[in-house]
C-alpha positions as CSV (number, residue, x, y, z in Angstrom):
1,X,99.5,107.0,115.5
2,X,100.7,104.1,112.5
3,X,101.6,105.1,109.0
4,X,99.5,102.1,108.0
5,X,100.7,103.0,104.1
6,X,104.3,102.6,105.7
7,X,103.9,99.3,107.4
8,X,102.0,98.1,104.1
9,X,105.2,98.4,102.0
10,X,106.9,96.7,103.9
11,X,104.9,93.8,103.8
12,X,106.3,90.7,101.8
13,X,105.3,90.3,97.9
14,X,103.5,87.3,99.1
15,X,101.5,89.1,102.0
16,X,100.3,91.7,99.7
17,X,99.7,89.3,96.5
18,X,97.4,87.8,99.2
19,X,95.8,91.0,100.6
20,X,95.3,92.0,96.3
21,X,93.7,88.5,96.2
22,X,91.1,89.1,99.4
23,X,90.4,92.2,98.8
24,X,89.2,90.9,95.1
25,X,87.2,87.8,96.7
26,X,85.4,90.1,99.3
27,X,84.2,92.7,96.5
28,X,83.1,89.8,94.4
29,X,81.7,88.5,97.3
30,X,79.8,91.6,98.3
31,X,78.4,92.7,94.9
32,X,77.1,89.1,94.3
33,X,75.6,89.0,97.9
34,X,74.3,93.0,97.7
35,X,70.2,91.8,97.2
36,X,71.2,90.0,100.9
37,X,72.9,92.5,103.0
38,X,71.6,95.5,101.4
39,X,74.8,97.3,102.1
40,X,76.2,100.4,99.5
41,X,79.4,102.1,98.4
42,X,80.7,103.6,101.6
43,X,80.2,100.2,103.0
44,X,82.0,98.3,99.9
45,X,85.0,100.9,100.6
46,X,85.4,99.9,104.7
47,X,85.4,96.0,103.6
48,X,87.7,97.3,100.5
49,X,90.3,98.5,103.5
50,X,89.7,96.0,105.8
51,X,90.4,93.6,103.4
52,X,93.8,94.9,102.7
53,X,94.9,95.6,105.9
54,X,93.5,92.4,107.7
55,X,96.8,90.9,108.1
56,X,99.0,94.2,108.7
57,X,99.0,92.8,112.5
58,X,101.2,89.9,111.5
59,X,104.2,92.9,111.2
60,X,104.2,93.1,114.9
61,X,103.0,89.4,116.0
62,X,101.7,86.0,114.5
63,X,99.7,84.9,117.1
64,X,96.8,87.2,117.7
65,X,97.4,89.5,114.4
66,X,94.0,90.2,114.1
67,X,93.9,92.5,117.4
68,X,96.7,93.7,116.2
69,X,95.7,94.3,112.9
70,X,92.6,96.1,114.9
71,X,95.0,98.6,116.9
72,X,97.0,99.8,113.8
73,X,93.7,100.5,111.6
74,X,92.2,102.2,114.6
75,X,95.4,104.0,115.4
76,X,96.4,104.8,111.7
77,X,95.3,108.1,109.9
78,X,93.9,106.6,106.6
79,X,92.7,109.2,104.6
80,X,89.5,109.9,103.8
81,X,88.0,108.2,107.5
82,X,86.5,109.4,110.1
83,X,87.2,107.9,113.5
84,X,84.2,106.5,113.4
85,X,84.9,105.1,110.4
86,X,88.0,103.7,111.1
87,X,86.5,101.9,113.9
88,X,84.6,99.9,111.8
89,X,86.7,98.8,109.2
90,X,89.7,98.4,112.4
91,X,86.7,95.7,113.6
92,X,85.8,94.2,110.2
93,X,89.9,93.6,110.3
94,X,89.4,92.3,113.7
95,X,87.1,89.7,112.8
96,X,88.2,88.2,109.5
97,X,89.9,85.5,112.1
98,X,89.5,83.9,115.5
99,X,86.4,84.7,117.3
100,X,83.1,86.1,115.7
101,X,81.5,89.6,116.7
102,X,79.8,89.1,120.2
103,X,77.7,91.8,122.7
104,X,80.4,91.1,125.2
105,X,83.3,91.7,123.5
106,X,85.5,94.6,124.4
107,X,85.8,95.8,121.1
108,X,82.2,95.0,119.4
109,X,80.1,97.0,122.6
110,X,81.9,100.4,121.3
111,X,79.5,100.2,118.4
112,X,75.9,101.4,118.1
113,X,73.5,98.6,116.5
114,X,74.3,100.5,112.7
115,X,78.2,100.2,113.1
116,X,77.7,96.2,114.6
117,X,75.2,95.5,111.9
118,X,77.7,96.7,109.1
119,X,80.6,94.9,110.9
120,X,79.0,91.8,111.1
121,X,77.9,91.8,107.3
122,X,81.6,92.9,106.4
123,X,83.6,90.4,108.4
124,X,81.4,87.2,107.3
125,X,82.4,88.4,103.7
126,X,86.6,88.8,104.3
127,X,86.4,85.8,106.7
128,X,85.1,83.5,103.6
129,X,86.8,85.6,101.0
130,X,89.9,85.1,103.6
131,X,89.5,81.3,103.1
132,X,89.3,81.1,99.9
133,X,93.4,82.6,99.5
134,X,94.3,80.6,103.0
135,X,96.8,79.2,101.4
136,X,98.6,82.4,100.1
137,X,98.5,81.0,96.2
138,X,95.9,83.1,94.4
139,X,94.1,79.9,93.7
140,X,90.5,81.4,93.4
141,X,90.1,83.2,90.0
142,X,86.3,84.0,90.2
143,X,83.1,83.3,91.8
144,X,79.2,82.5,90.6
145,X,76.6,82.4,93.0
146,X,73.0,81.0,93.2
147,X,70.7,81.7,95.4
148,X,67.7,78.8,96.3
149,X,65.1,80.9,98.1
150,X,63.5,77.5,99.0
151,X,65.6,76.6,102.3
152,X,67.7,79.9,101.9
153,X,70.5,78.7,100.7
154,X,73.5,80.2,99.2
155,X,75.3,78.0,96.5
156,X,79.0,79.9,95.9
157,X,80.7,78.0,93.2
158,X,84.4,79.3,93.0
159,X,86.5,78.7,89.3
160,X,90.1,77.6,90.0
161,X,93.6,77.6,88.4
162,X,94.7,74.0,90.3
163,X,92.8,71.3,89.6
164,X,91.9,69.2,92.8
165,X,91.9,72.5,94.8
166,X,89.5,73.2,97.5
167,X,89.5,75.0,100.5
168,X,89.8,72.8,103.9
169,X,86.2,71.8,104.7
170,X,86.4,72.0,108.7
171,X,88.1,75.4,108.4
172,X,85.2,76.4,105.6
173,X,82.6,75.0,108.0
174,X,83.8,77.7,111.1
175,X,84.9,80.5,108.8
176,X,81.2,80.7,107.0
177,X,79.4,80.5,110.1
178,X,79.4,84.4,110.5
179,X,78.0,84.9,107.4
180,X,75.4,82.3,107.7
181,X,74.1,83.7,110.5
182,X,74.5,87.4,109.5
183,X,72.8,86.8,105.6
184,X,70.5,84.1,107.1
185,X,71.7,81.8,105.2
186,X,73.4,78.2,104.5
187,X,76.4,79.0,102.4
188,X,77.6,75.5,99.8
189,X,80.9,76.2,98.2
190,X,81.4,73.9,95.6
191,X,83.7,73.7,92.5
192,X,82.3,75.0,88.9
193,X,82.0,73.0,86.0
């Protein structure tokens, strides 16, 4: 069993500016995108967790944090969870990075179609939400959306504190794609005016 609050102090300044930072793009994110996932407040409080405790992996290993991250949340008491519920924000953690949810994963088959449904939703929001602080600098400040029903597609137009900032465009285009898919969608980031 982790003290997940214990390991979360010790995290760096930086590491938990960024986790503050996340967790603030993925509930923009969310309440922006709620007419398209349909999901409510218990929901909004497992991405609010998984949010801030998607990197807590990185305090025993860089590569792979993500499982990591997974096997502290799941291990951890956090209060106010149920196992169950633990489960599922562990897996939204999971998934902020490396490989999307899939029906042969390991970890994505414990789920019934509910819990995978709500941890699909979830991680496509921190994995964007994720990108948008990649670089650790609280460079995002707000976002607007727009939604074209017309071809389904999702404009997300993000206000910045750096001029000439942008997320990388190859990462943007592999981090979305759970999202896209989930929301069916096509997600546009572009700069506001």
């Amino acid at each position: 069993m982790y003290n997940i609050e214990s390991i979360y102090k010790n995290f760096s300044e930086s590491e938990k500016s960024h986790s503050t930072q996340v967790t603030k793009l993925a509930v923009l994110i969310f309440q922006n995108t709620q007419f398209l996932h349909e999901l409510g407040d218990k929901e909004l409080e497992y991405l609010k967790q998984a949010a801030k405790y998607h990197d807590i992996g990185r305090t025993i290993s860089s590569s792979e944090h993500y499982i990591k991250s997974y096997e502290i949340i799941v291990n951890s008491a956090l209060k106010g969870f149920t196992k169950a519920e633990l489960e599922v924000i562990a897996q939204i953690a999971r998934y902020h990075s490396g490989e999307i949810p899939s029906k042969f994963d390991k970890y994505f088959k414990k789920l019934d179609n509910s819990q995978k449904r709500i941890v699909k939703k979830l991680a496509g929001i921190l994995r964007v939400a994720d990108l948008l602080d990649r670089e650790h600098l609280e460079l995002v400040k707000n976002i607007d959306f727009e939604f074209i029903k017309e071809g389904r597609i999702l404009v997300m137009q993000i206000s910045v504190l750096q001029k000439g900032y942008f997320p990388d465009v190859k990462i943007l285009a592999k981090k979305k794609i759970l999202l896209e898919k989930t929301f069916i969608v096509q997600l546009l980031v572009k700069l506001a005016k």
